[in-house]
Structures are given as structure tokens and as C-alpha cells.
N, CA, C and O of each residue as an XYZ file, in Angstrom:
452
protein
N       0.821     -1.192      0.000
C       0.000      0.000      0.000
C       0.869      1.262      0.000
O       0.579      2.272     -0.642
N       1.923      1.134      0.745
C       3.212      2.046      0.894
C       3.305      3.039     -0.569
O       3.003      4.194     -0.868
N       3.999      1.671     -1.360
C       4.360      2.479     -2.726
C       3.031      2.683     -3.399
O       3.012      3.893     -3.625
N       2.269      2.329     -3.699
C       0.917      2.777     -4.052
C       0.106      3.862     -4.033
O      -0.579      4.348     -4.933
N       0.313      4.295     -2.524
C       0.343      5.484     -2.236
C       0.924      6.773     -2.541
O       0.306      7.804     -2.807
N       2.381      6.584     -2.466
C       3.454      7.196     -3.326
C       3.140      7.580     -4.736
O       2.655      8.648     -5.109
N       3.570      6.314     -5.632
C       2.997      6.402     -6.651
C       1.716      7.688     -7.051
O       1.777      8.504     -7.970
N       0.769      7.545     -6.176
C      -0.313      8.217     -6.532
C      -0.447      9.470     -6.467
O      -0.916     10.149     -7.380
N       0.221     10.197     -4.646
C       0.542     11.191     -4.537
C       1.499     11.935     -5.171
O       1.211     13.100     -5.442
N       2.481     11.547     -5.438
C       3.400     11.754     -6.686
C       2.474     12.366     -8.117
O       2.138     13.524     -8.362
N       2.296     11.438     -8.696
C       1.360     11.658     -9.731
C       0.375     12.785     -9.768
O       0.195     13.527    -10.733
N      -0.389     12.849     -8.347
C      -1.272     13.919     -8.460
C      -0.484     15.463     -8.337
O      -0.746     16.435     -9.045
N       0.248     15.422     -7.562
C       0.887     16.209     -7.421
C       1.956     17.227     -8.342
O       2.181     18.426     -8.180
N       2.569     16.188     -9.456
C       2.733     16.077    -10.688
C       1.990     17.053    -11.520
O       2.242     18.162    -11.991
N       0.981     16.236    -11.530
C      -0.031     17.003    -12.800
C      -0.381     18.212    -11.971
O      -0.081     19.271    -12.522
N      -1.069     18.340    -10.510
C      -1.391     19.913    -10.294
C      -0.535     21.160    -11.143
O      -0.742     22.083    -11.930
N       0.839     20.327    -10.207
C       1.996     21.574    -10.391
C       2.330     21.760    -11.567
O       2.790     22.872    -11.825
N       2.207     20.643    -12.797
C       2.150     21.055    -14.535
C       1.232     22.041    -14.566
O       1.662     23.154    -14.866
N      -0.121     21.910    -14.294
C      -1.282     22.616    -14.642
C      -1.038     24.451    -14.043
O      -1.468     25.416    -14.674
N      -0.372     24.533    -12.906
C      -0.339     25.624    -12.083
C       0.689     26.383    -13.007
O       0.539     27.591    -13.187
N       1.878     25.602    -13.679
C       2.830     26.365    -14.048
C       2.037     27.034    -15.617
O       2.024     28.230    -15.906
N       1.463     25.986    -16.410
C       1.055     25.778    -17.198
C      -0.167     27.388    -17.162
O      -0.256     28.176    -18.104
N      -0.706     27.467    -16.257
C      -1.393     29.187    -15.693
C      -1.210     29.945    -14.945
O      -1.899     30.705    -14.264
N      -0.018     29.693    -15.095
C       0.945     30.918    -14.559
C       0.892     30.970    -12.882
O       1.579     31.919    -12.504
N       0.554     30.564    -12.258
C      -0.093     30.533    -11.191
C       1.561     30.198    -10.191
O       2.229     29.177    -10.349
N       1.866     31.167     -9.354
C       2.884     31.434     -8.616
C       3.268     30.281     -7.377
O       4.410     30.208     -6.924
N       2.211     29.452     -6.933
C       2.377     28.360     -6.524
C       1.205     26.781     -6.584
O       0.415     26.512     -7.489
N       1.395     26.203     -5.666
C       0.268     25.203     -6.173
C      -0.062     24.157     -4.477
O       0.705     23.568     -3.716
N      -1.535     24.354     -4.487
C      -1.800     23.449     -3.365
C      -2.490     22.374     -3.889
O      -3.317     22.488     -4.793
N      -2.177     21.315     -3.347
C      -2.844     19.727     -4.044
C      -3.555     18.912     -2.773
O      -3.057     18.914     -1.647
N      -4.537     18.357     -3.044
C      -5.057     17.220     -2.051
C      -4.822     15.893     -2.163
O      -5.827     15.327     -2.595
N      -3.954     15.184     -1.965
C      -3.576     13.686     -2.511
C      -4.033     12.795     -1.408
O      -3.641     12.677     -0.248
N      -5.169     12.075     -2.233
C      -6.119     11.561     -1.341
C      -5.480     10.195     -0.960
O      -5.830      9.300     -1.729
N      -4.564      9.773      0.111
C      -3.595      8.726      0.572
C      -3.953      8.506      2.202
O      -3.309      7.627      2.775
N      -4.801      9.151      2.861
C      -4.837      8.830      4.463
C      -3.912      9.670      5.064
O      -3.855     10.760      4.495
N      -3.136      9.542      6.053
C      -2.397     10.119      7.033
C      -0.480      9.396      6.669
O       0.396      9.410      7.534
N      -0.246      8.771      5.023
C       0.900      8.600      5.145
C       1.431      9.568      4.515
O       1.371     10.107      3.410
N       2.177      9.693      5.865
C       3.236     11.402      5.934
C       4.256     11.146      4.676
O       4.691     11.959      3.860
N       4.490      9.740      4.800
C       6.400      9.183      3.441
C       5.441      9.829      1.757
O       5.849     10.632      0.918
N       4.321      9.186      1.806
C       3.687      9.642      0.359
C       3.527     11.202      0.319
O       3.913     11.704     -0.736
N       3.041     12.049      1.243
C       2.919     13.275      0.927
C       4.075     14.001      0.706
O       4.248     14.986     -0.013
N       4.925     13.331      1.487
C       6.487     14.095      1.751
C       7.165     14.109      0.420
O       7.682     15.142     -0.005
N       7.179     12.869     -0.319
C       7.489     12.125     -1.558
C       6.666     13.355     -2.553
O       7.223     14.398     -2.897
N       5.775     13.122     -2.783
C       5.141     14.138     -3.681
C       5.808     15.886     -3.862
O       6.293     16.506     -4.809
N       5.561     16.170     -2.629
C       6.056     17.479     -2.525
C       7.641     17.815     -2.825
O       8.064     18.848     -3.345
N       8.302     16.851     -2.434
C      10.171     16.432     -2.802
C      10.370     16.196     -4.815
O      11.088     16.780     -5.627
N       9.276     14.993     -4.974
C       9.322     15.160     -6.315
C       9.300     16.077     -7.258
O      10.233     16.367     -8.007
N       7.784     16.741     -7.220
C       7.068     17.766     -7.730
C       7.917     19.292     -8.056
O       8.016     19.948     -9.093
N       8.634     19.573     -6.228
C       9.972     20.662     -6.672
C      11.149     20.540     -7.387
O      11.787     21.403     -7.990
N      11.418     18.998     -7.200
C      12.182     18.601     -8.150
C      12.060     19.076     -9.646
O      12.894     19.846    -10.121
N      11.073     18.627    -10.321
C      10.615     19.200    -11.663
C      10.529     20.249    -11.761
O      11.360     20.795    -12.486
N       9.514     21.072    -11.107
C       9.296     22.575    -11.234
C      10.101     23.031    -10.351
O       9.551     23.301     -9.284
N      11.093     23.199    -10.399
C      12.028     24.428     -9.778
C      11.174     25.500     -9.827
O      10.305     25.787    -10.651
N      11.739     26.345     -8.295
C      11.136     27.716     -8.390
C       9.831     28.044     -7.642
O       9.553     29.000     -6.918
N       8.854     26.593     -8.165
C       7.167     26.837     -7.682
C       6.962     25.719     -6.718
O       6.950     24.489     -6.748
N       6.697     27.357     -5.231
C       5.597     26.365     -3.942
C       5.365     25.827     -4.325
O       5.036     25.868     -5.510
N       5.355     24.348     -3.174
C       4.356     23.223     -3.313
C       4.010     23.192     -1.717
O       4.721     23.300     -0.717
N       1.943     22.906     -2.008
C       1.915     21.905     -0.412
C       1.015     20.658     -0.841
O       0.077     20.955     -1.580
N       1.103     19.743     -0.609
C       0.403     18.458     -0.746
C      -0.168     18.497      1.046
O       0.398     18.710      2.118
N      -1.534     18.177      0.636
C      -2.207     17.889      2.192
C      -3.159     16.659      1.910
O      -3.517     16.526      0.740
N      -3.611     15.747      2.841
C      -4.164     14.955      2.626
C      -4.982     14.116      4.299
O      -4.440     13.915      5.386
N      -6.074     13.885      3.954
C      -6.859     13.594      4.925
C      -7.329     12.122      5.300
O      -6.979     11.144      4.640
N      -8.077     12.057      6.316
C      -8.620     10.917      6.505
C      -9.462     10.929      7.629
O      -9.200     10.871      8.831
N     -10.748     11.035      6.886
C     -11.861     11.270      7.758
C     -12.033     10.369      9.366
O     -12.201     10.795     10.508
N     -11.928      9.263      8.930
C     -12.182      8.273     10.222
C     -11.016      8.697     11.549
O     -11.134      8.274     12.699
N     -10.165      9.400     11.182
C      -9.559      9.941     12.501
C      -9.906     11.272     12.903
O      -9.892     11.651     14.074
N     -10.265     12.082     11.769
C     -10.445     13.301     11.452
C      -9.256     14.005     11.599
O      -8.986     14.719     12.564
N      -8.404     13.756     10.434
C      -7.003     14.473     10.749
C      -6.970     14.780      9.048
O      -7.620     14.636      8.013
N      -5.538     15.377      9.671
C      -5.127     15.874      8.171
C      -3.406     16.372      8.249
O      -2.789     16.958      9.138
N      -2.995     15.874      6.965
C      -1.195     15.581      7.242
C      -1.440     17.012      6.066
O      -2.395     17.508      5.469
N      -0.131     17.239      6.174
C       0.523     18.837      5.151
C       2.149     18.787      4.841
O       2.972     18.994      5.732
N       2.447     18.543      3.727
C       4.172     19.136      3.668
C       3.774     20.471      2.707
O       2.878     20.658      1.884
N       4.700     21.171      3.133
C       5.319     22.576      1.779
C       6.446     22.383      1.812
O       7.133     21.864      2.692
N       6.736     22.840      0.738
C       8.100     23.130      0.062
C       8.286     24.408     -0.381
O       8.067     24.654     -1.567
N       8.507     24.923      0.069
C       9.415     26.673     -0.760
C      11.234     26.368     -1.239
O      12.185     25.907     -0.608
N      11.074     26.899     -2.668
C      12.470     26.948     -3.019
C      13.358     27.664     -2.057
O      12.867     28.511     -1.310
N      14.441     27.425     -2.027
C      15.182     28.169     -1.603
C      15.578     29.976     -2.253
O      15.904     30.984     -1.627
N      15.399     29.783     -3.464
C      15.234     31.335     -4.172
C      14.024     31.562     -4.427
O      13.590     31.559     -5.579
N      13.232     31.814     -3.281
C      11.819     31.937     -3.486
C      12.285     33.631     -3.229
O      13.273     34.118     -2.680
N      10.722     34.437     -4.101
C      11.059     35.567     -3.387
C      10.564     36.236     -2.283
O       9.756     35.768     -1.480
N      11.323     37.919     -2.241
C      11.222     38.092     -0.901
C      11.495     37.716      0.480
O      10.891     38.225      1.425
N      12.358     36.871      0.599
C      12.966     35.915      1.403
C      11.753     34.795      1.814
O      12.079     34.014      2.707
N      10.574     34.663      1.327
C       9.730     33.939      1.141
C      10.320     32.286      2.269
O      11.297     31.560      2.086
N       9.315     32.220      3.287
C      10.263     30.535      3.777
C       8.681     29.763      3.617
O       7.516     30.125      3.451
N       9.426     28.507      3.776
C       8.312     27.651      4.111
C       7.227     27.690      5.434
O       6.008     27.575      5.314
N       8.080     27.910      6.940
C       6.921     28.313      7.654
C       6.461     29.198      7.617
O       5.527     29.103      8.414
N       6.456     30.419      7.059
C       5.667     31.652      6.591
C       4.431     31.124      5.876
O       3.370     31.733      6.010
N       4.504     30.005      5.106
C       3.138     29.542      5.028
C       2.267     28.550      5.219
O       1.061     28.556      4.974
N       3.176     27.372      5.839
C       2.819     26.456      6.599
C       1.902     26.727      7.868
O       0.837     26.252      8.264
N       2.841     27.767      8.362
C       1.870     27.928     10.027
C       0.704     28.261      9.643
O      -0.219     27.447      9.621
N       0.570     29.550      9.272
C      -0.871     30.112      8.553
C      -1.964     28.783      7.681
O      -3.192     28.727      7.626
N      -1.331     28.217      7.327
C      -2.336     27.054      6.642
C      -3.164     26.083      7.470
O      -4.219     25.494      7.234
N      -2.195     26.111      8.707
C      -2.483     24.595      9.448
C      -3.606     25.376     10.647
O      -4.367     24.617     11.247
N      -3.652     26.476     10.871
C      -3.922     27.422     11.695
C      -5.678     26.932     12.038
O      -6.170     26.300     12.973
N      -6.117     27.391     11.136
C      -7.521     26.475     11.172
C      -7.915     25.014     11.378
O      -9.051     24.624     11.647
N      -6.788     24.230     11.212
C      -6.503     23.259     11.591
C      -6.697     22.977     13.240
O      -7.044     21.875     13.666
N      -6.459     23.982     13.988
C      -5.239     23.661     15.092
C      -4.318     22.854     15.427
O      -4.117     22.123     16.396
N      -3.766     23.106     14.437
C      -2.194     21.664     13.940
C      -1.115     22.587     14.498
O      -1.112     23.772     14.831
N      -0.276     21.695     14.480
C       1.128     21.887     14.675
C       1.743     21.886     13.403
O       1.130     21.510     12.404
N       2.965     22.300     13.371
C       4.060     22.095     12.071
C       5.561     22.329     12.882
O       5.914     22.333     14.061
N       6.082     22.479     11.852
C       7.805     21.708     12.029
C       8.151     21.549     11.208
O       7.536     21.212     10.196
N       9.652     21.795     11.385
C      10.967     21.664     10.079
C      11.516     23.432      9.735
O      11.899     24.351     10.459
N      11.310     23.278      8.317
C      11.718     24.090      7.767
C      13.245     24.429      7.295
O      13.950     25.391      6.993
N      13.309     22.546      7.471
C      14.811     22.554      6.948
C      14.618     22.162      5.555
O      13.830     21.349      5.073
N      15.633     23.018      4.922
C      15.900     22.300      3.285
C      14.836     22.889      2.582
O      14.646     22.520      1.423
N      14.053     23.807      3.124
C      12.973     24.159      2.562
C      11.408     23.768      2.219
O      10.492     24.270      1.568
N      11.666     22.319      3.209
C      10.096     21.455      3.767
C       9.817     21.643      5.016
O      10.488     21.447      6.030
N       8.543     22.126      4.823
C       7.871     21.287      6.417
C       7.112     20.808      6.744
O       6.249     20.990      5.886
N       6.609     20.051      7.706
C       5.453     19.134      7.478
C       4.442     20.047      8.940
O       4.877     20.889      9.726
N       3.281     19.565      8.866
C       1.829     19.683      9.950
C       0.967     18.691     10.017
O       0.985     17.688      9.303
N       0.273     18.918     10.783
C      -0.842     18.109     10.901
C      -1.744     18.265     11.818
O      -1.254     18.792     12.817
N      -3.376     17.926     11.960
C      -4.675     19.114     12.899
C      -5.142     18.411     12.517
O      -4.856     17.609     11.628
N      -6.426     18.637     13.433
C      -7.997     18.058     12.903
C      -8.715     18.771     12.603
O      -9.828     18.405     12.226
């Protein structure tokens, strides 16, 4: 189920961030519908900047029966304005009442109900 997951979130994540660059659109939020595995969302969001240099990413993804919800972003490192990743992580998860963390390398992950 592991790689499956992967696989999928990857993929979706993929095509958002084609489509976002594709309209110009300065960054890109995706829902990759996988449950609460943090390795697949993390994977997606790692991939996805990979390709598109340059353009935010956050992959978030849920799972009702706990009522939670996982989050990575990614901000480039030459993002502008000194632009970081928890600058928009915190604010996202906020409604959440999640936590977040990292902001190394330019990922970080959250998670709330």
C-alpha cells in the first residue's frame, strides 16, 4: 500500500503543479487523497519541486475516520522576498489547530484536525 500510495501522490501532485505552471499561477496546493501517510505526501512534494524548480508546493491529505489531516510545503530556496516555508505552513495549518515543524531544506510538514 506504501508504494501505491506514493505512486499516486506523486502523480497527483505532478499534474497539479504542470497545470499551475502551465497558468501561470505562482504556486500550487494539491489534495492527494492517501490517508495520514506522511512518506507519500512528503514524496510528492520532494518530487514535484524537483521538476518545477522555483514553484511552492503543499500536498495535504486527509482521513476522515480519525479526522485528521497531514501537510508538507516546500518553498524553493530562491523563493522571493525571502519567502520561507513556515511563513506559510503555520498560517495554513492554523484552522486546523495543527502543529508544524521543520523548515529545513525548505520542507515542512503539519498536521490538525
Amino acid at each position: 500500500m506504501g508504494k501505491e500510495n506514493i505512486q499516486k501522490a506523486v502523480k497527483t501532485a505532478i499534474d497539479a503543479a504542470e497545470a499551475a505552471v502551465s497558468e501561470g499561477k505562482p504556486f500550487c496546493v494539491i489534495h492527494a487523497d492517501v490517508g495520514l501517510d506522511t512518506t507519500a505526501v512528503r514524496e510528492a512534494v520532494v518530487k514535484a519541486m524537483d521538476r518545477f524548480k522555483g514553484l511552492p508546493i503543499m500536498v495535504f491529505s486527509t482521513d476522515e475516520a480519525s479526522n485528521k489531516a497531514v501537510i508538507y510545503a516546500g518553498v524553493p530556496a530562491d523563493a522571493p522576498n525571502g519567502f520561507k516555508v513556515l511563513d506559510w505552513l503555520t498560517p495554513s495549518i492554523a484552522p486546523l489547530k495543527g502543529k508544524g515543524g521543520g523548515g529545513k531544506n525548505g520542507l515542512a510538514q503539519g498536521q490538525g484536525k
